[in-house]
C-alpha positions in Angstrom: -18.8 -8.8 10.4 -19.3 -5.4 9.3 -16.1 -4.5 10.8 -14.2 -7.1 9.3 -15.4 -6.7 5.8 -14.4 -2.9 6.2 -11.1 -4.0 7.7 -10.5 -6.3 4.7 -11.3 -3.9 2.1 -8.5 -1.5 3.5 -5.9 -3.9 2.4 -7.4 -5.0 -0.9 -7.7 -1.1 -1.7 -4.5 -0.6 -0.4 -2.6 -3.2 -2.5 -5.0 -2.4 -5.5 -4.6 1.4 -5.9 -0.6 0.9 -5.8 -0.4 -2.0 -8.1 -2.6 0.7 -10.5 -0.3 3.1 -10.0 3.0 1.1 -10.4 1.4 -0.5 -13.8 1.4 3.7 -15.3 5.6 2.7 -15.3 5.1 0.4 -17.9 7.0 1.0 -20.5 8.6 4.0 -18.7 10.4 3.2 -16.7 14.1 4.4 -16.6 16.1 1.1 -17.0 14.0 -1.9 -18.5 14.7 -3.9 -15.3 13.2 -1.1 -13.4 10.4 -1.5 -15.6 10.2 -5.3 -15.6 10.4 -5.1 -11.8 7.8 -2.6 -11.0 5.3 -4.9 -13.4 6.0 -7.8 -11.5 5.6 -6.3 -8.1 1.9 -5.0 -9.9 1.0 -8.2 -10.1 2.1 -9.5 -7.0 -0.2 -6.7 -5.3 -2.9 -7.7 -7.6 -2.7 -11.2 -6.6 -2.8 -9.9 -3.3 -6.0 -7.6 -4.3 -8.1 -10.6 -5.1 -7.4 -12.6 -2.2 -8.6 -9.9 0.3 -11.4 -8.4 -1.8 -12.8 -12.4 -2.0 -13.1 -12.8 1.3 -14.6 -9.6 1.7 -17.5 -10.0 -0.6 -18.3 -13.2 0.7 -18.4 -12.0 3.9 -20.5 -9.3 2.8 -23.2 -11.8 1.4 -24.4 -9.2 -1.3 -23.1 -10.7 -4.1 -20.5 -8.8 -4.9 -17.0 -10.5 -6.2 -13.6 -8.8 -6.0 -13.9 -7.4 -9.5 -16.9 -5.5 -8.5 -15.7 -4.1 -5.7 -12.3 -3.3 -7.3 -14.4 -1.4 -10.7 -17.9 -0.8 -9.3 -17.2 1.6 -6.4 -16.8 5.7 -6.1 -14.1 6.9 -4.6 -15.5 7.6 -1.6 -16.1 4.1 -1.0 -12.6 3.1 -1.1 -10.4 2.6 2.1 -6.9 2.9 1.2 -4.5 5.1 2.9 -3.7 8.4 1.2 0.2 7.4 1.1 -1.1 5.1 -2.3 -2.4 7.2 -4.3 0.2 10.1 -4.1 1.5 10.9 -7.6 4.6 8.8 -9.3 6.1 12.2 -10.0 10.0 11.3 -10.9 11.6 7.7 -10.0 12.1 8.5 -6.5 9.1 9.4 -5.5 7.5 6.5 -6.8 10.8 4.4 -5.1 10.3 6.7 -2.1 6.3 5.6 -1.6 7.1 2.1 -2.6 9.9 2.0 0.4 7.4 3.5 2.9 4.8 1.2 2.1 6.7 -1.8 1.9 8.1 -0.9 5.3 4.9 -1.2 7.0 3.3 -3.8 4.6 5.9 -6.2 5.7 5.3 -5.7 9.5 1.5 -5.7 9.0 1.1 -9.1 6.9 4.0 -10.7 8.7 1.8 -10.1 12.3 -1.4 -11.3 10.4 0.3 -14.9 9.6 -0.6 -15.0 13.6 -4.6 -13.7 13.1 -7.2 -15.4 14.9 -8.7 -15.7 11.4 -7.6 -18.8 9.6 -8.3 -17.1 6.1 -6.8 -13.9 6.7 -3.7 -15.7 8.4 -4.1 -17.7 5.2 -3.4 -14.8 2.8 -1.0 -13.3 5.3 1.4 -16.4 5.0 0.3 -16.1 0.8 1.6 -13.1 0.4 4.6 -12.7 2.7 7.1 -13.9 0.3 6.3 -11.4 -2.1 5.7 -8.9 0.3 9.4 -9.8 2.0 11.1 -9.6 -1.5 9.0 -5.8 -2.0 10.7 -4.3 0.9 14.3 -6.3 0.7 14.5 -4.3 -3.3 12.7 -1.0 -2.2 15.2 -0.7 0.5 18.4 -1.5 -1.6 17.6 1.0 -4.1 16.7 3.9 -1.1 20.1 3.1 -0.2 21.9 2.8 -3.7 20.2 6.1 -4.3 20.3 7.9 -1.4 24.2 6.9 -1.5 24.9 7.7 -4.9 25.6 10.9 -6.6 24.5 14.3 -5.6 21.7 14.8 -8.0 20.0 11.1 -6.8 20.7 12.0 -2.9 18.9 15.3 -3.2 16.2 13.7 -4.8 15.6 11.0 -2.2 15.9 13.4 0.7 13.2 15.5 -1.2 11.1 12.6 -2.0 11.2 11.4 1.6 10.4 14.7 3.2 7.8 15.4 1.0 6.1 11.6 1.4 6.6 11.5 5.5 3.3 13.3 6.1 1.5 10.1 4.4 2.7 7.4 6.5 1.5 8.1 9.8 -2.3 7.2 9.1 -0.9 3.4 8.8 -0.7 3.8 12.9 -3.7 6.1 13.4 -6.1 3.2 14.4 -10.0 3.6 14.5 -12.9 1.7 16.1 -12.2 -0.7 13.2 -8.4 -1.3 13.4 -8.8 -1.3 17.6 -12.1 -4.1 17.4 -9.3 -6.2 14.9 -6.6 -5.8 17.3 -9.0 -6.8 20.4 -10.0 -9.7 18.5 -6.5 -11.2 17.7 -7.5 -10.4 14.3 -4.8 -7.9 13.7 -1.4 -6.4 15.4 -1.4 -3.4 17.1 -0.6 0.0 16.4 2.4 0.9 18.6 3.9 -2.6 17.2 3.6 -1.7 13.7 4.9 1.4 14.4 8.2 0.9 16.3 9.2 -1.5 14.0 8.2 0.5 11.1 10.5 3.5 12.4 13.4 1.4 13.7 13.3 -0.4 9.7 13.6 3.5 8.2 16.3 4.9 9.8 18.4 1.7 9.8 18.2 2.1 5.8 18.1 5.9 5.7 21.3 5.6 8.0 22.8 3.7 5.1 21.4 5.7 2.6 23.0 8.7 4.5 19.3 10.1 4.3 17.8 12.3 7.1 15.1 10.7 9.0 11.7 12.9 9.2 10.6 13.9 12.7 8.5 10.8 14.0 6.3 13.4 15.4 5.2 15.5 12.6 1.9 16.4 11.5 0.2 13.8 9.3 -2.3 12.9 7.2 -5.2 11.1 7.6 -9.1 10.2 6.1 -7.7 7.5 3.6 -9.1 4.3 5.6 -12.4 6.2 6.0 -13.0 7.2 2.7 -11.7 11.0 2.3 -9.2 11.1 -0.1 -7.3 13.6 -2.4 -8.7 14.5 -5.5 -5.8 12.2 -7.4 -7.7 9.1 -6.3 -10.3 10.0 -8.6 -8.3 10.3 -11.8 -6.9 6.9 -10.8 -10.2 5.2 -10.8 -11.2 7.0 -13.7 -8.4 5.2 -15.5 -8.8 1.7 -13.7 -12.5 1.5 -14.2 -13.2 2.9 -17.8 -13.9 -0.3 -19.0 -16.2 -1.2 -16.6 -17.8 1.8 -16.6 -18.5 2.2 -20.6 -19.3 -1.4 -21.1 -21.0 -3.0 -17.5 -20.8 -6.6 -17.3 -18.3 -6.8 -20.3 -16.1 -9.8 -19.9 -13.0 -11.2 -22.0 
């Protein structure tokens, strides 16, 4: 149970810290239907957020609810991968993170409709509309912008370079991710990951982008609690409230 609980609270914190960081576009972003869009795909993670952190605190037992594992928790409690809680820097570095993570969000939740878990199947087949409309925009606008002018192409190949370091630790699997997979609870590694790298360079081909070397060095320590220092500003932000005024409710 332990394992599963840990397992679940990678995807909540996962979907949680990028629906944070998506919501700092509000009201900036650099068309309104940019700005409309990256709200609505907040929520949609959010939604998403709840559903996983639920099941994980009840199968915790402690007592613990989604909202006080999403507010009450230090950073180094949280299990999300670093590739989240990079910066939004300019538009396409928040387009190129949300394209990388789509990617493989799409792959993952579309394997765990199949779980040996009927609730996390349950969620799975939830979410996977959302999660199949997140990657179908992220991957038009890689390719609008990676094809467009000279100034937006540069800035995509940048973005991607840059980024690439931060998606292998979605395929580095621990004890954790390897007891999932050896339970049917969750699709394995080498899956994900051929799918994941045949999805990017279809649309980087399009986008007349250059692939990153599937074999460079990446990052890892996310999904065990190591994480940049950025994390904590985000959760300084997200949890202020919580963190003033405990137990404050609207």
């Amino acid at each position: 149970m332990n394992q599963k609980f840990e397992y679940l609270l990678r995807q909540g914190d996962n979907a949680l810290i990028l629906a944070q960081q998506l919501c700092q576009w509000c009201g900036k972003g650099p068309a309104l239907e940019e700005d409309m869009a990256l709200s609505n795909i907040a929520l949609d993670l959010l939604g998403q957020t709840r559903m996983w952190l639920a099941y994980a605190g009840e199968l915790e037992g402690s007592g613990r609810d989604e909202d006080k594992l999403a507010f009450l928790r230090d950073a180094g409690q949280y299990r999300n991968c670093l590739l989240v809680e990079q910066p939004n820097g300019d538009y396409a570095q928040t387009l190129m993170r949300q394209f990388f993570f789509d990617t493989w969000h799409y792959f993952l939740i579309e394997g765990l409709t199949r779980s040996s878990d009927a609730r996390i199947a349950e969620i799975a087949e939830k979410s996977l509309k959302e999660v199949t409309y997140h990657l179908r925009r992220s991957s038009d606008l890689v390719v609008r912008l990676g094809d467009g002018t000279g100034v937006s192409h540069a800035k995509m190949q940048a973005a991607a370079d840059e980024l690439w370091t931060y998606t292998g630790e979605m395929f580095i699997y621990d004890d954790i991710d390897v007891a999932m997979v050896e339970q049917g609870v969750a699709p394995a590694a080498n899956t994900l990951r051929e799918a994941f790298l045949r999805a990017v360079a279809e649309v980087f081909g399009e986008a007349t982008l250059t692939m990153p070397s599937p074999d460079a060095y990446m990052q890892r320590g996310g999904k065990q609690g190591r994480h940049t220092e950025r994390l904590g500003y985000i959760l300084a932000e997200m949890q202020f409230l919580q963190r003033a005024y405990p137990g404050v409710e609207w």
